[in-house]
N, C-alpha and C positions, 0 to 999 in steps of 0.2 A: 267472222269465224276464224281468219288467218291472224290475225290481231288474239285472239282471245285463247287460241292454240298456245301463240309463241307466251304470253303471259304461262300458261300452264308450264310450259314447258321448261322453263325457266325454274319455277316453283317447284318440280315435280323431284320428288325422291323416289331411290330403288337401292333393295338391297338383296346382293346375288350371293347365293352359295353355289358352290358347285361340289360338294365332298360327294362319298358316294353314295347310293341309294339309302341305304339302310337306316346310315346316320340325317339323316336328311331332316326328319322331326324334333330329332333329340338337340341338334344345331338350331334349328328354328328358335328353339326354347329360351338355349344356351343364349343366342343371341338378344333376343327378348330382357333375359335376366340382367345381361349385362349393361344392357340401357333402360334399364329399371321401367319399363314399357310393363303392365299387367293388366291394361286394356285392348282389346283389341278387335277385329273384326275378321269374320273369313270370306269369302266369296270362293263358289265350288260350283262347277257345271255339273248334272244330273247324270250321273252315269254310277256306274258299280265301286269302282277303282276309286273315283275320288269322295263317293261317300265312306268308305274303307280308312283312305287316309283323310277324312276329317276326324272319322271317330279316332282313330287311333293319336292323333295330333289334339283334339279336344280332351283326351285322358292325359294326356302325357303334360298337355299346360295345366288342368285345373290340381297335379300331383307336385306342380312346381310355385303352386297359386298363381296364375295368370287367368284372369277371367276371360269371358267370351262375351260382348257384347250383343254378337247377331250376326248370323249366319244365313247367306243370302246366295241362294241357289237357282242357278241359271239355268234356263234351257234354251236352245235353238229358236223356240219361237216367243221368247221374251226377254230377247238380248234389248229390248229399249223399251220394256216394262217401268214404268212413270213411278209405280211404287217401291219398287228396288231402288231407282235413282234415289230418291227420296229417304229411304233408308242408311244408303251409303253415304250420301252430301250432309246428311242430319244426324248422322251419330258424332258418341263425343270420341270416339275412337279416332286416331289419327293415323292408326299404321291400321294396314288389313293384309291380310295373307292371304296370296292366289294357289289355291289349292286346282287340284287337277295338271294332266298335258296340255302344255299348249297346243290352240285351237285359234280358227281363224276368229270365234264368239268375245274372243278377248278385243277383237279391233275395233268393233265400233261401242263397246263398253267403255273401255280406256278414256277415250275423250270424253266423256259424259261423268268423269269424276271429278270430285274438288280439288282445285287446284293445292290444297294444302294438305290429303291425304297420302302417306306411305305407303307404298307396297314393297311386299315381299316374295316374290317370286319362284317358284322352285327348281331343279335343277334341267327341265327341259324347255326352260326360257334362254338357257346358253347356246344351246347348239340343237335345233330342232333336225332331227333327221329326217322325219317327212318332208321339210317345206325346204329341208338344204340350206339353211341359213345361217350365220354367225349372228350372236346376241346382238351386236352392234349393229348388224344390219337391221336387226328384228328391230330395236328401238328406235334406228333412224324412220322405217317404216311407220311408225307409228308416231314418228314425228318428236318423242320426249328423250331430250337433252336433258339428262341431272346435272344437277347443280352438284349433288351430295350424293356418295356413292361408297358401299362398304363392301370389302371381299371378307370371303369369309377362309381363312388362312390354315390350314392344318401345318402344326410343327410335328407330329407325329405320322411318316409314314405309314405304321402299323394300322392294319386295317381289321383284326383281330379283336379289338374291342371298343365299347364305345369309348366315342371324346369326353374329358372332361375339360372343366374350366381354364385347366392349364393348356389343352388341347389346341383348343383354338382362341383367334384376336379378331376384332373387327379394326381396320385401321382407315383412317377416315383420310379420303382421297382429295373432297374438298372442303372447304369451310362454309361452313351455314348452320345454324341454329339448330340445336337438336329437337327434335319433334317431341311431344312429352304428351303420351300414349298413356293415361290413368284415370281412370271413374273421375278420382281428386287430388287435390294437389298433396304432395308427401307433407306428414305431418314433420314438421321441424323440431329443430332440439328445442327440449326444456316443456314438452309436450308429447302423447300416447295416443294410440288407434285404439279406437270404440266403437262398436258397432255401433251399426244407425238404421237397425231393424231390418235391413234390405238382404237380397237372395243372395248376392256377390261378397264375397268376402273379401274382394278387391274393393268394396266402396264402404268407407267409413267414416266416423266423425273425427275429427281429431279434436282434443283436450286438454287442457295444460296439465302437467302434471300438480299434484295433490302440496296440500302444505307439508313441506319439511322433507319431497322428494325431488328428483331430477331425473332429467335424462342429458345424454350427450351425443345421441345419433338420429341420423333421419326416419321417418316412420317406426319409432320404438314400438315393441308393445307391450311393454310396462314401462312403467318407472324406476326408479331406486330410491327407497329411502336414504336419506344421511345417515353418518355413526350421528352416536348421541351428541360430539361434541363439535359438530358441523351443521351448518346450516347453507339451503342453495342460496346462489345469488339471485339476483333479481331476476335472470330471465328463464333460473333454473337447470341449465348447463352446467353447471358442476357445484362440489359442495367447497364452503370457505369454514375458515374459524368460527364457532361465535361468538360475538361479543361479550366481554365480560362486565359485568353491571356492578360496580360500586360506584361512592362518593368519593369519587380519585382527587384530589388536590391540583395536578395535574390537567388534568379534563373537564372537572365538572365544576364551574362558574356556581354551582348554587352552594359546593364545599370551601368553595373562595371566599364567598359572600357569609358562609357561619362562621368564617376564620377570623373576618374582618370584625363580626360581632361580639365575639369569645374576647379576642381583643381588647375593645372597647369596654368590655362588662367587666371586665379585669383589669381594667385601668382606674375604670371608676370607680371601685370596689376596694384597688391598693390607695386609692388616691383619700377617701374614706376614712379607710383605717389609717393610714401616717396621719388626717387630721384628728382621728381621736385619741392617737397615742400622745400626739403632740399638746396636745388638749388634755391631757388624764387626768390633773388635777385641776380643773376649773365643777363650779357646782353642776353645769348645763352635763357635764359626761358622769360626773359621780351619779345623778337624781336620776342616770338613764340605765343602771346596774353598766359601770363600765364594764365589766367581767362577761359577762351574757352580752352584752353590746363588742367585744371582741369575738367573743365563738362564733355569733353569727355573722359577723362578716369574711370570718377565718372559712366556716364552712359556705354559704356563699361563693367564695372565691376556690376553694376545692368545686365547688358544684359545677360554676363555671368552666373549669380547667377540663372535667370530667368529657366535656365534648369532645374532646381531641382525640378519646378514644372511641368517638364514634364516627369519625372521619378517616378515611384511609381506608387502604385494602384490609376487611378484619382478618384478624388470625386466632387460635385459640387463647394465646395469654388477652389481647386486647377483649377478644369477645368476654370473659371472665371479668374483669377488671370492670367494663364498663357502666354496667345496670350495678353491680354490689357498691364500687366507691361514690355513685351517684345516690343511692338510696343510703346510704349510714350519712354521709356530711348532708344531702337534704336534712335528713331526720333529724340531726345535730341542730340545724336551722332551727327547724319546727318546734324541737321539744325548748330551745331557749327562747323562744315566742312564748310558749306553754308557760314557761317560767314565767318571764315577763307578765304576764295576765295575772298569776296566780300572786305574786310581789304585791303587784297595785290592786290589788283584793283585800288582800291581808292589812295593807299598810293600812286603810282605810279603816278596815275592821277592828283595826287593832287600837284604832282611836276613841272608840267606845267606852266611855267606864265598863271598870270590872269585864272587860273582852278577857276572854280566852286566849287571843289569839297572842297576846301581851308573849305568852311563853315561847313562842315558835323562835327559834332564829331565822330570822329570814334567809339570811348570803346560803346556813345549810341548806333549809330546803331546797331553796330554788338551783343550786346544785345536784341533790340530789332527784329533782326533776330530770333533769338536764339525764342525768347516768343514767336512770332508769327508763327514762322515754327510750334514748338512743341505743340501749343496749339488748334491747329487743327484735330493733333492725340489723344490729351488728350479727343475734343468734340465727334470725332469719336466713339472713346472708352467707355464713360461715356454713350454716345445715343444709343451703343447695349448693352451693362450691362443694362442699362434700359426699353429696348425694350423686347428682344431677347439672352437672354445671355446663357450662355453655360452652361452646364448639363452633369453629367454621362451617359453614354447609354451603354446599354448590347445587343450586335449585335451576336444573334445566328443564323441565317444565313449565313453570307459570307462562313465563314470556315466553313463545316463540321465535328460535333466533337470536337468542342471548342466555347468557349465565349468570345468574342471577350468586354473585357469592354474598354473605351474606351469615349472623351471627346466628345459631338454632339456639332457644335460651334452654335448650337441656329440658327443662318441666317445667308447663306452662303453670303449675301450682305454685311454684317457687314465686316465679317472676310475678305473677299478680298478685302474693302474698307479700312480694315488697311494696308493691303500688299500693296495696288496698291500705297497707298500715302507713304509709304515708299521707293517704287520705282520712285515715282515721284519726292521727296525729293533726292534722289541718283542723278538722270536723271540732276536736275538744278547742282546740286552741280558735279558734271561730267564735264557741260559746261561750268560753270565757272571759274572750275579748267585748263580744258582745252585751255580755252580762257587766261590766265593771263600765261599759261606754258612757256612761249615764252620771257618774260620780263627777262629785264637785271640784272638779279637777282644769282648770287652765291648760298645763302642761301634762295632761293624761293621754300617751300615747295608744290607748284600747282602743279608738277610732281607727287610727293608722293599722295595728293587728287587725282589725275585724274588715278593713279592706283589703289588707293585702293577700290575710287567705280567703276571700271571696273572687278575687284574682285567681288564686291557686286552684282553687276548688275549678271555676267555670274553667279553664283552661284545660284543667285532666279531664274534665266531663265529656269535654266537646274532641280532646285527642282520642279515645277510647275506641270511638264508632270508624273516627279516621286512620287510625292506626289500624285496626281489624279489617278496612276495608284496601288497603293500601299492599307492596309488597315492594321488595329489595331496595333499591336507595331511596324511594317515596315514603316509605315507613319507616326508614332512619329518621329522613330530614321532619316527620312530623313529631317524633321526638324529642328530638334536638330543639327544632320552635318550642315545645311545653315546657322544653328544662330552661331555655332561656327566659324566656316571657316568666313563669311562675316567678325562677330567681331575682329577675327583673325588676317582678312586682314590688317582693319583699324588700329590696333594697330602695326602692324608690319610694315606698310607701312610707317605711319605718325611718330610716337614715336620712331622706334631702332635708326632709324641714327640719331637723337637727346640725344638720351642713350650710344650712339659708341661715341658720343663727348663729353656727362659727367664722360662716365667711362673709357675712354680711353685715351683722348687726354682733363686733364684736366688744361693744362696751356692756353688756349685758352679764359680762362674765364678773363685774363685780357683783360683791355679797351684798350690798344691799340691794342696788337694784332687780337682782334677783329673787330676793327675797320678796320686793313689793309686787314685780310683777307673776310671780306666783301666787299670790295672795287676794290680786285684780278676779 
C-alpha cells in the first residue's frame, strides 16, 4: 500500500485557486480554457450548496463549451462505493473538479483515484477553518506531493468585476507533461471538426480539409477555400501559387524533344530542296513538275517551322499565327499533290488520239490548281482572324492545382473549318492519286501521293478523338505529333525515292538512259 501511495504521489497533480468566492467558477473555466481541457469530470458530495454550485459551474462551462463527462456524487455512506471508483478510474477525463467544502469524505476517496487523474480543487482546500489547517498541511495529510502545481494569479486587485483572460495566469511551478483533458485529440492543421452524431459537442470527427481549401489552426471549424489563383499544399496549411501548365522550353523535356524534331524535319527538308535546286535541270527533276516539286517542299518546310509557335508560353499574336500559317502552307502542300495527280492524268490522257485533252496547257492548270485549292484556306483563315480569332486563355479549372494557360481558338467553327478542308483537300487528292495508280507508268509517282495522304488522312482521324479528349499542354503536344508525322509522311513518301536516285544512282541523269529506263 506504502509503495503504491508513494507512486501516486509522485504522479498526482493539483491545481489551486484561491481568488474570491464569487469568481471562483468563472476562474475554474478561465482556467480550463486556457489549457484547452473541454473534458472533464466533477465529483460533489450530496448536500444543498454544492448541488447549487455544480449547476451553476455546469451552466457556466457548457456556455464556454466544455463538456461534462460524469458527475459523481458522494455521500457519507458510499465514500468507497465500487462503482463510483469504476467510474472515476475509467473515464477518459483526466482532470475532474472537486466541487463542494471540504470534508473529512475526501480522505479516504483520494487514495482510491488513478494515479494519472487531475484535480481541481476549490477555495476551501487552502485554509479550512473547521479543521484549522494550512493547504500543505492538508496535502501532507493525505500523503500527495505534486509533482505539478498551478496558482491561479490575480493581476487585478479590483474585486468589482469579473476576471477576464488578461485577468488572471496559471504559471507552472514544476515541470511535467501537461495532462490533455478532451473527448479527442484536437484536430490539427490542414484539417476540421465534424460532428460524429454524438450528445457532446466536445467530441467530434476530425477531417481533412476539402480539395482546394486549408486550414492553418488547431481544431478549426471550417476551412478556407484558396483565391482562385492558389492552391494548398500538400498538407493543406496554407495556400501556394499554382502552377502554371504550358510546353515551357525550359521545363518540359517533351517541348525539347519536338525541338529536336522541328530540327531534324527542317534539315531534311532544306537538305531536299538545295538537292533539287542543284539538280533543276537534269530530266529525273524536270519529269517530276520541278515547280510543284519546290512549293511543296517550300511549304513542308513553312509547316515544319509552324511548331515553334506552338511551343513556349502562348500569347495572343503566337496564338493567331499558329493554326492560320499551319493550315494555308499545309494546304499549299496538298493542293500541289492535287496538282501533281491531275498532270499525270492528263499527260496520259492526252496520249490518246484525237484526246481533248491535247488543248489544256498543263504548267497553267496545274497552277491554277495550286491558287485555287489554296486560296480558299487562305479566305477561311483571314474570315476568323477577322471575326473570331484566337486568344490567350488561363483555364484554372480543369486541373486542380495548376493554370492551365493555353491558346482559346476564338470559334470553334473556324478552327474545324480549317481542319475539315484540309481533310477534304487530302480526300480529292487520295482519289486522284488513286485513280491514276494503275497507269503504265515506271516512274509514276500516284502510289507515293495515294500513300502519303493515307498517312495524313489516318493520322488526323485517330488526333481528333485525342485531341477532344486531352487539355492544356497534352493537346498541344497531340497536335504538334499530327503536323509532324502527316508532314513527315509527305516528304518521305513523295521526295526519298527521288533523293535515292539523285544520291545514289547518279548516272541515271543521262538522256538516254533515262529515257530506256522509263520505257522498261
Amino acid at each position: 500500500m506504502d509503495k503504491w501511495l508513494n507512486t501516486y504521489v509522485y504522479e498526482e497533480s493539483f491545481f489551486t485557486m484561491a481568488p474570491d468566492n464569487r469568481f471562483h467558477h468563472l476562474a475554474i473555466v478561465l482556467c480550463l480554457k486556457h489549457f484547452g481541457w473541454n473534458w472533464v469530470g466533477i465529483l460533489t458530495p450530496v448536500d444543498d450548496s454544492a448541488e447549487a454550485e455544480v449547476r451553476e459551474l455546469t451552466r457556466l462551462m457548457y456556455t464556454h463549451g466544455i463538456c461534462i463527462e460524469f458527475i459523481v456524487k458522494i455521500a457519507n455512506d458510499q465514500m468507497t462505493n465500487f462503482n463510483n471508483h469504476q467510474i472515476i478510474n475509467r473515464a477518459k477525463a483526466e482532470v475532474i473538479i472537486i466541487c463542494g467544502q471540504f470534508t473529512t469524505i475526501y480522505r479516504k476517496l483520494l487514495h482510491l483515484f488513478d494515479q494519472k487523474k487531475t484535480l481541481i480543487l476549490n477555495d476551501s482546500w487552502f485554509i479550512h477553518p473547521l479543521m484549522g489547517i494550512h493547504y500543505a498541511k492538508l496535502v501532507n495529510s493525505l500523503q500527495l506531493n505534486p509533482c505539478l502545481a498551478f496558482k491561479l494569479n490575480w493581476l487585478s486587485s479590483s474585486t468589482d468585476r469579473a476576471p477576464s483572460g488578461a485577468d488572471i495566469f496559471c504559471s507552472r511551478a514544476l515541470k511535467r507533461k501537461k495532462p490533455l483533458s478532451r473527448c479527442n485529440e484536437p484536430c490539427s492543421p490542414g484539417s476540421r471538426k465534424a460532428p460524429n452524431g454524438g450528445y457532446h459537442i466536445c467530441c467530434y470527427n476530425c477531417v481533412p480539409c476539402s480539395e482546394g481549401e486549408m486550414s492553418n489552426i488547431t481544431d478549426s471549424e471550417t476551412c478556407q477555400m484558396c483565391p482562385m489563383d492558389q492552391w494548398p499544399n500538400r498538407e493543406k496549411t496554407r495556400c501556394l501559387p499554382k502552377l502554371q501548365e504550358f510546353l515551357s522550353y525550359k521545363e518540359d523535356k517533351m517541348a525539347s524533344f519536338f525541338c529536336f524534331l522541328v530540327i531534324l524535319c527542317c534539315a531534311i527538308t532544306g537538305f531536299t530542296l538545295k538537292k533539287f535546286i542543284l539538280y533543276w535541270d537534269t530530266p529525273l527533276v524536270k519529269a517530276n513538275n520541278r515547280t510543284l516539286s519546290f512549293i511543296i517542299l517550300v511549304s513542308l518546310l513553312l509547316s515544319f517551322l509552324c511548331v515553334f509557335f506552338f511551343l513556349g508560353r502562348p500569347l495572343d499574336i503566337t496564338c493567331m499565327l499558329r493554326q492560320t500559317l499551319f493550315g494555308i502552307s499545309f494546304s499549299l502542300a496538298i493542293s500541289s499533290l492535287i496538282a501533281k495527280s491531275m498532270m499525270v492524268c492528263i499527260a496520259f490522257k492526252a496520249t490518246k488520239p484525237s484526246s481533248s485533252w491535247k488543248k489544256w496547257n498543263v504548267v497553267t492548270l496545274s497552277n491554277l490548281i495550286v491558287v485555287i485549292c489554296s486560296s480558299v484556306q487562305v479566305l477561311i483563315c483571314v474570315s476568323w482572324l477577322s471575326t473570331y480569332p484566337p486568344y490567350q486563355d488561363i483555364d484554372i479549372i480543369t486541373y486542380p492545382g495548376k493554370i492551365i494557360i493555353q491558346c482559346n481558338e476564338g470559334s470553334d467553327i473556324w478552327f474545324y473549318s480549317m481542319l475539315g478542308y484540309l481533310g477534304f483537300l487530302a480526300a480529292v487528292s487520295f482519289l486522284l492519286a488513286f485513280m491514276v495508280r494503275t497507269l503504265p507508268d515506271s516512274y509514276n509517282e500516284a502510289k507515293y501521293i495515294t500513300f502519303s495522304m493515307l498517312v495524313f488522312c489516318s493520322v488526323w482521324i485517330a488526333m481528333i478523338p485525342a485531341y477532344l479528349s486531352t487539355r492544356g499542354k497534352y493537346m498541344v503536344a497531340v497536335e504538334i505529333f499530327a503536323i509532324l508525322t502527316s508532314c513527315a509522311g509527305i516528304l518521305s513518301c513523295i521526295f526519298f525515292p527521288k533523293l535515292y536516285i539523285l544520291l545514289v544512282k547518279p548516272y541515271i541523269y543521262n538522256r538516254k538512259h533515262f529515257i530506256s529506263w522509263v520505257r522498261k
